[in-house]
C-alpha positions in Angstrom: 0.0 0.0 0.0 1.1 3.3 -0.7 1.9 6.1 1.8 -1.0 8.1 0.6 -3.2 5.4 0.7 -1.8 4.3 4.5 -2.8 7.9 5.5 -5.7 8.1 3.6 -6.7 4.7 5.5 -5.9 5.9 8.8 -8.7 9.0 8.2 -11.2 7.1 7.3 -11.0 4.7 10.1 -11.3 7.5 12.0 -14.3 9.0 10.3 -15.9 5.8 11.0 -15.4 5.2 14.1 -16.4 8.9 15.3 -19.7 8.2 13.2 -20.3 4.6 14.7 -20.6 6.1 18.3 -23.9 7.8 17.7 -25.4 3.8 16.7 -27.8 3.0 18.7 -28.6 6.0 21.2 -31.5 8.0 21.6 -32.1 11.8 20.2 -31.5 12.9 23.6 -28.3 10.9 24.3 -26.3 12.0 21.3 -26.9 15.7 21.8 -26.5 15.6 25.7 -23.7 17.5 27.1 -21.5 14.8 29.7 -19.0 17.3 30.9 -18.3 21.1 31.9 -17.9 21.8 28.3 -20.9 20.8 27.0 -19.1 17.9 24.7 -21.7 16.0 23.2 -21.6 13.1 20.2 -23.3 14.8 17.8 -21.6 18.1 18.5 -18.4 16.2 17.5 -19.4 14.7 14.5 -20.6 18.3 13.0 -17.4 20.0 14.4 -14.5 17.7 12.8 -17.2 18.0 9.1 -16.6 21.6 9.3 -13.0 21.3 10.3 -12.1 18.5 7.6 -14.0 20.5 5.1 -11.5 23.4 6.1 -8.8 22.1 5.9 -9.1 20.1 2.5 -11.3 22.5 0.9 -10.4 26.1 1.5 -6.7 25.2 2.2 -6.1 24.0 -1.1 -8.5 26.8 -2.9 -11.1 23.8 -2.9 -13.7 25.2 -0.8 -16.5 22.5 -0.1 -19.8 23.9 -1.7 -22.0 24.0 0.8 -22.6 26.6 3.5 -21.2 26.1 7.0 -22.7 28.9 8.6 -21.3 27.4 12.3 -17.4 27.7 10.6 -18.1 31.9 10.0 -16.4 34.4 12.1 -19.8 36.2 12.9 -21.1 32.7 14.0 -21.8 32.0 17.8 -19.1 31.1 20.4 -19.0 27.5 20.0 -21.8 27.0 17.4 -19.7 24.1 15.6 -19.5 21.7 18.6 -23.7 21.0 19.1 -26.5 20.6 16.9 -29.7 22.4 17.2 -33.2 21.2 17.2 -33.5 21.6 13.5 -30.2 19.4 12.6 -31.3 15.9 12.7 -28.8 13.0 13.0 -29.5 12.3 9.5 -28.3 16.5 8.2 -25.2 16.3 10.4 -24.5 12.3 9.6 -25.0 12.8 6.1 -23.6 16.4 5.5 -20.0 14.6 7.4 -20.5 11.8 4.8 -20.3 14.4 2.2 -17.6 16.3 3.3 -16.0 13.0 3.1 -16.4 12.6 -0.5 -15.6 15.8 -0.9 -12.1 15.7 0.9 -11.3 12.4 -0.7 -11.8 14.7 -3.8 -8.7 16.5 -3.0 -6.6 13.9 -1.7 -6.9 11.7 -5.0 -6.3 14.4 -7.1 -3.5 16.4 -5.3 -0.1 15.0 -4.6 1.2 14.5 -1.4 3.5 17.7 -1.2 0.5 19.9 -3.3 1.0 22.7 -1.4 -1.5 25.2 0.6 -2.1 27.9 2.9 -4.3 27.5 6.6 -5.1 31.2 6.7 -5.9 30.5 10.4 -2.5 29.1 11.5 0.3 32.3 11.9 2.6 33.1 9.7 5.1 31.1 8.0 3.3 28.2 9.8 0.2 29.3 7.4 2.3 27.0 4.6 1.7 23.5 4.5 1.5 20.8 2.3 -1.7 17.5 1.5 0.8 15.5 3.3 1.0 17.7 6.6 -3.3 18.1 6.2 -3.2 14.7 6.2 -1.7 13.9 9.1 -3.1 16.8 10.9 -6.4 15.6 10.3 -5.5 12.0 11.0 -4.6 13.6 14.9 -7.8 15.7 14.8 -10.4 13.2 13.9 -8.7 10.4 16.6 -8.7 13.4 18.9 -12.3 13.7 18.5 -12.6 9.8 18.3 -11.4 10.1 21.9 -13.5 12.4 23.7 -16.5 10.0 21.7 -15.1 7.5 23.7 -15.4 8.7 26.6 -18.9 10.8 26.2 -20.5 7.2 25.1 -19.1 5.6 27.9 -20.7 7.4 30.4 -23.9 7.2 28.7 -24.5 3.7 28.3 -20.7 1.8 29.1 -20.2 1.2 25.4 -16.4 1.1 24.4 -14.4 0.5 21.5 -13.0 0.8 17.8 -16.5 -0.7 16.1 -18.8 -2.9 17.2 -16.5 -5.8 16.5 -13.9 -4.5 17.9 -13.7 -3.3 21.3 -10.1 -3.0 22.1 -10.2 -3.6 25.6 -9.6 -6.8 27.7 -12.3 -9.8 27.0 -13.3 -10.0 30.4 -16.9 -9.4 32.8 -18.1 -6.7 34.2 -17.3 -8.7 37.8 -13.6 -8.1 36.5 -14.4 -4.5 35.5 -16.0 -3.6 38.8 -12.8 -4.9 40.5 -10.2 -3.9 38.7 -12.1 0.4 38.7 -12.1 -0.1 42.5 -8.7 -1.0 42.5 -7.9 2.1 40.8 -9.6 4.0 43.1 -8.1 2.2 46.1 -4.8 3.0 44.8 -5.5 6.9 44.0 -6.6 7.3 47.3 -3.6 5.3 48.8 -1.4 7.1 46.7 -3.1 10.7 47.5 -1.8 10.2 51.4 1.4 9.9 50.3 
């Protein structure tokens, strides 16, 4: 396989993955905030769209051809990391599929060191290449993969890469239960240190 399609491999496992954690859960569930923040599941999905559609649209003068009115500079604080009422699972889902397509675009049809310009990064930083969006995006979707994990584990314990692969230890939740309060035993043992 070749380095561009190992890269282009590695996104799209992570696309998928992000995507898979909404399967399954209610309206409610995948637009409930779990922390502080207000991260939700959906709210991650419709972020990394707009950011992948940033970075492998307008960086390389490919802009994707729909309006993102959450990416604009007069848009709310935040606007990009939750959906509203009106944005079903289906519109966000389906407008992340086509930002997909639409970033595979550019990735066939550029070369690895096509080069471009992230008018939001400073200076001579702005200059990058498909290569360096590739990876960055690689990072920024498994970033976002991450706090998924997390969010839809503390809504219904659910864990993993896919639902065939869960990544973790084939064991109970007997095993589970002991090994969290051995963690915890061991924090607080730690903490009187």
């Amino acid at each position: 396989m070749e380095f561009k399609d190992e890269l282009r491999h590695y996104l799209r496992r992570a696309r998928e993955a992000l995507v898979w954690k909404l399967d399954g859960l209610s309206e409610y569930d995948i637009r409930r905030p779990l922390v502080p923040t207000g991260t939700n599941l959906l709210g991650l999905v419709k972020h990394t769209a707009g950011t992948e559609a940033g970075y492998f649209g307008d960086v390389f003068d490919r802009p994707f051809p729909e309006p993102l009115p959450w990416t604009e500079e007069d848009a709310e604080t935040n606007a990009d990391m939750w959906a509203t009422a009106d944005e079903s699972r289906a519109d966000i889902v389906d407008l992340y599929r086509r930002v997909w397509a639409h970033s595979d675009a550019t990735i066939e049809e550029l070369p690895l060191d096509a080069p471009g310009r992230v008018p939001w990064w400073p200076g001579e930083r702005s200059r990058v290449t498909l290569q360096l969006i590739l990876v960055h995006m690689i990072a920024e979707t498994n970033r976002h993969c991450g706090h998924a994990d997390l969010v839809r584990e503390l809504i219904d314990g659910a864990a993993g890469i896919n639902s065939q692969n869960s990544n973790l230890p084939d064991v109970d939740a007997t095993w589970w239960q002991a090994y969290y309060d051995r963690l915890e035993s061991t924090a607080r043992e730690a903490s009187q240190r």
